[in-house]
C-alpha positions as CSV (number, residue, x, y, z in Angstrom):
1,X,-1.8,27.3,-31.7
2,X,-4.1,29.8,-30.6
3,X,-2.0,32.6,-28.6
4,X,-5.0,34.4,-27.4
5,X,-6.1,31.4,-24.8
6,X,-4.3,30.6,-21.5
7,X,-1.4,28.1,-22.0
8,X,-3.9,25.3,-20.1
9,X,-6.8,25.6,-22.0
10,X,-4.0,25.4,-25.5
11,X,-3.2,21.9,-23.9
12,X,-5.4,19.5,-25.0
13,X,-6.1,16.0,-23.2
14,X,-3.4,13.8,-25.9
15,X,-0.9,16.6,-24.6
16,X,-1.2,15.7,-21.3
17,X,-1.6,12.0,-22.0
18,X,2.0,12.3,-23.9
19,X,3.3,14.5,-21.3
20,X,2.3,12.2,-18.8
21,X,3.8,9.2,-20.6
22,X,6.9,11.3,-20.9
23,X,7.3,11.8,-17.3
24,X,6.0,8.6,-16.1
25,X,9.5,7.3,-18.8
26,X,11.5,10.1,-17.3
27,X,10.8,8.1,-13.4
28,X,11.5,4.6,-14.6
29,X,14.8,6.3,-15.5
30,X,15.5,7.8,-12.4
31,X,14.8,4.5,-11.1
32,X,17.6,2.7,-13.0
33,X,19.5,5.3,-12.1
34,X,19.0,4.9,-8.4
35,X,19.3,1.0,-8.7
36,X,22.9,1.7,-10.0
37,X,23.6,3.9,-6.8
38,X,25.1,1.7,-3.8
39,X,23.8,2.0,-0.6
40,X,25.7,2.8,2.6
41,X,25.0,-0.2,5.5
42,X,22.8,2.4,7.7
43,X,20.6,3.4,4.4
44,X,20.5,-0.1,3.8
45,X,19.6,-0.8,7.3
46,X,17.1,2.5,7.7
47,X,14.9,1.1,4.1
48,X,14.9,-2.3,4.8
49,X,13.3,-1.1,8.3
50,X,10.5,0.8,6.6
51,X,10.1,-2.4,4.1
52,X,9.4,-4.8,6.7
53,X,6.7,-2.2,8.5
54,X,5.3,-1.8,4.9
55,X,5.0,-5.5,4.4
56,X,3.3,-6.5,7.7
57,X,0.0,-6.8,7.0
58,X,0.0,-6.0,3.4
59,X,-3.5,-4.9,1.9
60,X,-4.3,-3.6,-1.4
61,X,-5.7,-0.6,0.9
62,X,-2.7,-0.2,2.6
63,X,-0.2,-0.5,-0.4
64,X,-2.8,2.0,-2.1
65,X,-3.0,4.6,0.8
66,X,1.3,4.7,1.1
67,X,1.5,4.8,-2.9
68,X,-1.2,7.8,-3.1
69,X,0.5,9.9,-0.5
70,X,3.6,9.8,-2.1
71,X,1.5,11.1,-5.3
72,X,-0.2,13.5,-3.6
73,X,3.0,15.4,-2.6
74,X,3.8,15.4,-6.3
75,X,0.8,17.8,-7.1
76,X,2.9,20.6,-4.6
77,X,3.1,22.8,-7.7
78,X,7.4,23.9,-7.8
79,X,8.6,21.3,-5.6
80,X,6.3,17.6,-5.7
81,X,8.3,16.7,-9.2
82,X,11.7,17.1,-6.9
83,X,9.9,15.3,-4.1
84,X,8.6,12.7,-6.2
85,X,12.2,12.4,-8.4
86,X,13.9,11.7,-5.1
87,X,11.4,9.0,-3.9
88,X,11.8,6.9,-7.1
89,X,15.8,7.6,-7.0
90,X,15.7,6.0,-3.4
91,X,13.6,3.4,-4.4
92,X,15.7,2.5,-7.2
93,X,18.5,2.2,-4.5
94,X,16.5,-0.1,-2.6
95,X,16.1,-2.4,-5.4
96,X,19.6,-1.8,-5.9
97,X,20.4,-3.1,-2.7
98,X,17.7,-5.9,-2.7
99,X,19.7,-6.8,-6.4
100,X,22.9,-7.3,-4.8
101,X,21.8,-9.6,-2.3
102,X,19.7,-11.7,-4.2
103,X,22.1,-11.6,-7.0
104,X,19.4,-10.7,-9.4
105,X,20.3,-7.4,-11.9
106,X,18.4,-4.9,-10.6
107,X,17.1,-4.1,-14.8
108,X,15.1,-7.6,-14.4
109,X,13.8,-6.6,-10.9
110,X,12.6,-3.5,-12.4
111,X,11.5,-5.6,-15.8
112,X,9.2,-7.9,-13.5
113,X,7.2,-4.9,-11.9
114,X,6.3,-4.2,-15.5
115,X,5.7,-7.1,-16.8
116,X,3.4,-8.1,-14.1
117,X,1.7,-4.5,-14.9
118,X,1.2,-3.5,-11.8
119,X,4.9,-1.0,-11.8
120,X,3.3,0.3,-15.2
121,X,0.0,0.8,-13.8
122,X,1.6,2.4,-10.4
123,X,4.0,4.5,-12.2
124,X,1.3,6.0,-14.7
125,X,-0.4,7.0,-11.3
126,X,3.1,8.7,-10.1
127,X,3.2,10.2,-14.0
128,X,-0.4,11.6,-13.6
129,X,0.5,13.7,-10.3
130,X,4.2,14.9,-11.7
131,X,3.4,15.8,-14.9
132,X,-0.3,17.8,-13.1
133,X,1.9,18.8,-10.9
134,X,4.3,20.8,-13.2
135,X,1.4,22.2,-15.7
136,X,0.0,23.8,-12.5
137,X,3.7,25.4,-11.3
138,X,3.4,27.0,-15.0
139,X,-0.4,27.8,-14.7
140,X,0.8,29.5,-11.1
141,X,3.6,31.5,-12.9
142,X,1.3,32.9,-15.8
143,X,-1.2,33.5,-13.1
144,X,-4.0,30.9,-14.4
145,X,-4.3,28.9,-11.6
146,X,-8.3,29.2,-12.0
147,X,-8.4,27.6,-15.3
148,X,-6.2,24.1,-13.9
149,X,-8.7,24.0,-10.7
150,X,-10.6,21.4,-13.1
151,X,-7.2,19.8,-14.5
152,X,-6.1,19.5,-10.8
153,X,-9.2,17.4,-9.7
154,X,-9.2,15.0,-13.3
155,X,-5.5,14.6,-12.2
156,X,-6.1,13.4,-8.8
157,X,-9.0,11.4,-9.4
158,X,-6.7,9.9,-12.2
159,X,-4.2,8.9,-10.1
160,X,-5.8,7.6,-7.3
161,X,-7.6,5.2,-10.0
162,X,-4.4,3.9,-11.3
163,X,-2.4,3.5,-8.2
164,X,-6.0,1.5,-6.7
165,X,-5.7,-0.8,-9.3
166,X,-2.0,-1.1,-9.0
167,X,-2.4,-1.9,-5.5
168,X,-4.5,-4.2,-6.2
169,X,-2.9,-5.8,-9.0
170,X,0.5,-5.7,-6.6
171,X,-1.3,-7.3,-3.3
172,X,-2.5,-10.2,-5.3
173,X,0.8,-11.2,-6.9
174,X,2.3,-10.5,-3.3
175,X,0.0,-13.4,-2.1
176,X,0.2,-15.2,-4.7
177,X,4.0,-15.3,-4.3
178,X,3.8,-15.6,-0.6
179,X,1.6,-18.8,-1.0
180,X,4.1,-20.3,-4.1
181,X,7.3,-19.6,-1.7
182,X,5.3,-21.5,1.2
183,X,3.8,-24.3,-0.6
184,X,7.8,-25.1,-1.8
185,X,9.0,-24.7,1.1
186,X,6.7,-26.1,3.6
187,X,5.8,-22.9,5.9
């Protein structure tokens, strides 16, 4: 490695790819690890509240605008990895919770958002804006926040990109599953 360049211009794009893919790993673990987590009656009560407003009508915009604020926080260089970490921990709870009622494990809930891609996809996005967001809180410390102003933008334009097609990719298999579940059961 060159030691004479800034540590952000040494990075090159298949180290932030792998970083990114390290991170987005690193969140699909905290999400197990929340799933595992039991949930008190009020929590359960408070984040099946803020499910319900989140599925009335569900667009791909809609799913897209909540999934890239979340993301968006995650670029706060020092503190949007925590912020981020701690939204995926209480989602896993949430699925946690959903798991024990339905009485499916929550490792198969979390399975289907990947197998259907659009978890992948979505949590690439969240990857993008951690993993950014963490190269810029060291570009800040070593005082070369000029030279990750470009990185920034990329990163942002990458993430919104993903989570789009995640949304998209989600609000179809949402209606899809919505018209299965009614066709079966006459609604």
């Amino acid at each position: 490695m060159d030691r004479g360049r800034p540590f952000n211009r040494r990075l090159r794009p298949i180290d932030r790819i792998m970083f990114t893919i390290l991170v987005t790993i690193i969140l699909f673990i905290i999400l197990g690890i929340g799933s595992a987590m039991p949930l008190s009656g009020e929590e359960a009560e408070q984040l099946m509240k803020e499910f319900e407003d989140l599925m009335k009508d569900l667009t791909a915009f809609r799913i897209f605008m909540h999934n890239f604020m979340v993301a968006l926080l995650s670029f706060i260089p020092f503190i949007g990895a925590g912020i981020m970490g701690f939204v995926i921990f209480q989602t896993g709870k949430f699925l946690g919770y959903i798991s024990a009622q339905s009485g499916i494990h929550p490792a198969l809930l979390i399975s289907f958002s990947i197998i259907t891609v659009y978890g992948l996809i979505e949590f690439l996005g969240y990857g993008v804006a951690v993993s950014e967001g963490i190269i810029l809180s060291y570009s800040l410390i070593k005082r070369r926040f000029r030279s990750e102003v470009k990185w920034l933008l990329i990163s942002v334009g990458v993430s919104a990109i993903l989570l789009l097609a995640a949304a998209v990719l989600e609000s179809l298999l949402v209606g899809a599953l919505q018209e299965v579940i009614s066709s079966y059961t006459g609604i």
